[in-house]
N, C-alpha and C positions, 0 to 999 in steps of 0.2 A: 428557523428551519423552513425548507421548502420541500415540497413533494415537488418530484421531478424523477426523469429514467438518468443514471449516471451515464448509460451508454449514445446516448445520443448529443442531441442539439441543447438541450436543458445546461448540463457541465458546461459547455461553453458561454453559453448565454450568462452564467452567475460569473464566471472568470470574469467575465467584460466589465460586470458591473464593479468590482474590485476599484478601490481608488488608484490611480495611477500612482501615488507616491507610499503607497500603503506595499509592504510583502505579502504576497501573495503565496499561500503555503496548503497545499489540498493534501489532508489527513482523512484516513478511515481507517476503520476498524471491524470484520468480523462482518465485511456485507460482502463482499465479491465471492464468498464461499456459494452464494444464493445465486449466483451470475453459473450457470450451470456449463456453459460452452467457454472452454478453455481459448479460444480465437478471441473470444467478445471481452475474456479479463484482458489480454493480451492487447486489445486495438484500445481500452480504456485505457493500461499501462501508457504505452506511445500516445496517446492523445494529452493526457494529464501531463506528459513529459513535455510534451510542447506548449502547454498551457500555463505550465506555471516552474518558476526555479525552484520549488521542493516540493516534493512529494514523499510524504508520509504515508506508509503503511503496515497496519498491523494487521494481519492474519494466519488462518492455519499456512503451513506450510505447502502443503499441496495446492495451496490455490494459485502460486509464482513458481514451479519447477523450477527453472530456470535461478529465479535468486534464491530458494533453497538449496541449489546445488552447492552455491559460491558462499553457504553458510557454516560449511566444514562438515566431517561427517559424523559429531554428537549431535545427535536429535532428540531433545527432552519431550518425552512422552507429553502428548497435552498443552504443549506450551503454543501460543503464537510465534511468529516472527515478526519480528519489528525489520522495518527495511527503510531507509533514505535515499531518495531519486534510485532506487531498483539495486541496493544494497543492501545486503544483511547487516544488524547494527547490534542486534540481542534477541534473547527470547526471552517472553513475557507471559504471564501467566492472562487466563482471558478476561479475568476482570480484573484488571489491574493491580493486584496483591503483591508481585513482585518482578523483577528485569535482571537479567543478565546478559549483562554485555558480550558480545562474541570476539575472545582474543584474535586475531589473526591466525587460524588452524590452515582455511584452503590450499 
């Protein structure tokens, strides 16, 4: 673990260090909810997308409108969203007790 700001120069800095032959896979969970300005989750999104071929994220739903929309319109009270490179994939309970995969509804 490192302290570091995810929105800045820090993220990039740990990407680099990454083995070159290693997959590179940047996952989180239940922290960009704390990122309070919707622009700054949004420029992390896009940066993480150029940084690495997956991204992993679980969060509330309101913290991605955007890939919440594209998650169909059953919204399980309380659950995360699980999302792959800025796709809805399931909803998850927050501490990981259970997942459900999202059929194809959009």
């Amino acid at each position: 673990m490192l302290k570091g700001d995810l929105r800045g120069s820090d993220l990039v800095r740990l990407c680099s260090e990454a083995p070159k032959d290693a997959t590179l896979v940047v996952f989180h969970t239940a922290v960009l909810d704390y990122v309070s300005d919707p622009a700054d989750r949004e420029a992390f999104a896009e940066q993480v997308m150029r940084l690495s071929p997956y991204w992993v994220s679980n969060e509330f739903p309101r913290v991605f409108p955007c890939i919440a929309t594209c998650a169909g319109k059953r919204r399980p009270p309380g659950r995360f969203l699980l999302s792959m490179n800025g796709c809805p994939v399931a909803w998850t309970d927050p501490h990981g007790a259970s997942l459900e995969w999202i059929a194809d509804e959009a």
